[in-house]
C-alpha positions in Angstrom: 103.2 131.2 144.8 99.8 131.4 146.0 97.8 128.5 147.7 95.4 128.9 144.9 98.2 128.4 142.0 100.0 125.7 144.3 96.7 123.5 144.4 96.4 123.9 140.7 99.8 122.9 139.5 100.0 120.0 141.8 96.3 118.9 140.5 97.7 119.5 137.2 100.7 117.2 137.9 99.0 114.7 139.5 96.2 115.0 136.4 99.7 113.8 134.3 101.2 110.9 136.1 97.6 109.4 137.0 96.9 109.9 132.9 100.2 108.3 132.5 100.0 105.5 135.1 96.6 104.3 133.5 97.7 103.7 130.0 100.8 102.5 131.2 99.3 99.6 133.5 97.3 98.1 130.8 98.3 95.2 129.4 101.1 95.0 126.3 100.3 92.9 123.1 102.7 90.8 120.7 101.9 92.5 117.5 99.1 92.2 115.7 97.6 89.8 118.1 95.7 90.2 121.9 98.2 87.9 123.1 99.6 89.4 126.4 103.3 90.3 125.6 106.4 88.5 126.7 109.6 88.5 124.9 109.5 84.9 123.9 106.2 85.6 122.9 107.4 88.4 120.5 110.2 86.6 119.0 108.1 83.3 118.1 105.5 85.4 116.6 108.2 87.8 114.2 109.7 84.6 113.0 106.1 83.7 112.0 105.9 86.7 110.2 109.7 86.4 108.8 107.9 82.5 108.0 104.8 84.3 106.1 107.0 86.8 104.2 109.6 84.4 102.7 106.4 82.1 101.5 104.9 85.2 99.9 108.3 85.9 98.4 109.0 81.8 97.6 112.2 82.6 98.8 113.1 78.8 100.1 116.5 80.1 101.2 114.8 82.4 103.8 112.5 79.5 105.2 115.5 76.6 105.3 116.9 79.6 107.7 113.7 79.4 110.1 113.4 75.4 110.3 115.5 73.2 112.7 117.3 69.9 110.4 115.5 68.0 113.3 112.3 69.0 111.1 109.2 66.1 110.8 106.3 66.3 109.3 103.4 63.8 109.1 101.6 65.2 106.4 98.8 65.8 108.8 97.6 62.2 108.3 98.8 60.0 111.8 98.2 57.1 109.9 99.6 56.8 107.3 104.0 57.4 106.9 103.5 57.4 103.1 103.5 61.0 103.2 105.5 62.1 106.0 108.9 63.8 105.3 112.0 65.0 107.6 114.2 68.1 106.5 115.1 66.4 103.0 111.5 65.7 102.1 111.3 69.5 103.1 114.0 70.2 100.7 111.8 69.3 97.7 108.7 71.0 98.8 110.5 74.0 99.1 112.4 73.1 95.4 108.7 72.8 94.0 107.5 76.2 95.6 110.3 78.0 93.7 110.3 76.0 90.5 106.1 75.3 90.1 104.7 78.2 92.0 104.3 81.7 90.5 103.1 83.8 92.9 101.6 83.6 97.2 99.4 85.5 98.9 99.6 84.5 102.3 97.8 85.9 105.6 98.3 85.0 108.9 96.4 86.0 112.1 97.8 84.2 114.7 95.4 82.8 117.8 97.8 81.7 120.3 101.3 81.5 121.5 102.5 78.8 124.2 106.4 78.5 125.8 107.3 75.9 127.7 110.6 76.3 128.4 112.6 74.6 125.2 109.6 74.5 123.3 107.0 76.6 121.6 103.8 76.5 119.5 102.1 79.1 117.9 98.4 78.4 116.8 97.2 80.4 113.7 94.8 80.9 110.4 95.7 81.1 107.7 94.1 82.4 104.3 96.6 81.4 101.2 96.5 81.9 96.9 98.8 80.0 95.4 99.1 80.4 91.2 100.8 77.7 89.8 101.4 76.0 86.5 99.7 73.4 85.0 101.3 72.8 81.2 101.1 76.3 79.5 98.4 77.6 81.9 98.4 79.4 84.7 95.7 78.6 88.1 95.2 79.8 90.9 94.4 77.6 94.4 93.3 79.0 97.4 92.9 77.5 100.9 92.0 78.4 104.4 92.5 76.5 107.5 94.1 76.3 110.7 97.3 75.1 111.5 100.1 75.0 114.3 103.8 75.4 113.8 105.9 74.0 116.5 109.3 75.4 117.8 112.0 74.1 119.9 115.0 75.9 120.7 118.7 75.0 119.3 121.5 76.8 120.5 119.7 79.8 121.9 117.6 80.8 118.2 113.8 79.5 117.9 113.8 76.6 115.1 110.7 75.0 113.6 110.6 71.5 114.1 106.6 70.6 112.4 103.8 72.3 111.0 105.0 74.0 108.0 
């Protein structure tokens, strides 16, 4: 091989790996987000999507399977207990979403994902339609807010413990 040809294969190869070593260097993102990538990371923010999924299809079943029995929620009003509820309580707001709600559309761009070792919480917005009945007619609610669904885990699976 000539010492022409030699220079221009190995500039060739070394045109490869650099191109390769570049794109491969940047930082990884959990799906659908810019939050940097770590395993944990990942698997809080599929069972946010496995959470989204089983609201759009109101399957209750699904969701009981994503929520810890530990589950509390204060109704997002710290003053007042009236409305709070544990996994029960959750019990009949799920019953209500499969017996009084007819359809969801539910999106979810999540912001932020923190780990702390046992614990998790993923910060997200949300955009939601919810068509329910009231008597013989049909309406349709929408909302869109922020919210934060906290996680802890229970026997090595991600549970959620508030927020829903």
């Amino acid at each position: 091989m000539g010492v022409f040809r030699m220079w221009a294969v190995a500039g060739g190869l070394l045109a490869v790996v650099s191109t390769g070593t570049l794109t491969g260097c940047g930082p990884r993102y959990v799906t659908n987000t810019e939050i940097e990538y770590t395993e944990p990371k990942q698997a809080l923010a599929n069972l946010v999507e496995r959470y989204r999924v089983a609201m759009e299809q109101r399957d209750a079943d699904a969701i009981r399977a994503l929520v810890s029995r530990r589950y509390y929620e204060n109704g997002s009003t710290t003053n007042d207990p009236a409305d709070d509820y544990d996994y029960a309580g959750l019990n009949k707001v799920l019953a209500d979403l499969e017996n009084h709600v007819k359809a969801v559309k539910y999106e979810i761009e999540i912001q932020a994902i923190d780990v702390y070792e046992d614990t998790a919480t993923v910060d997200y917005e949300y955009h939601s339609q919810f068509m329910y009945a009231v008597g013989p007619q049909d309406r349709w609610s929408t909302a869109a807010d922020r919210n934060r669904l906290t996680f802890r885990k229970e026997h090595g699976d991600w549970r959620i413990v508030s927020g829903l």
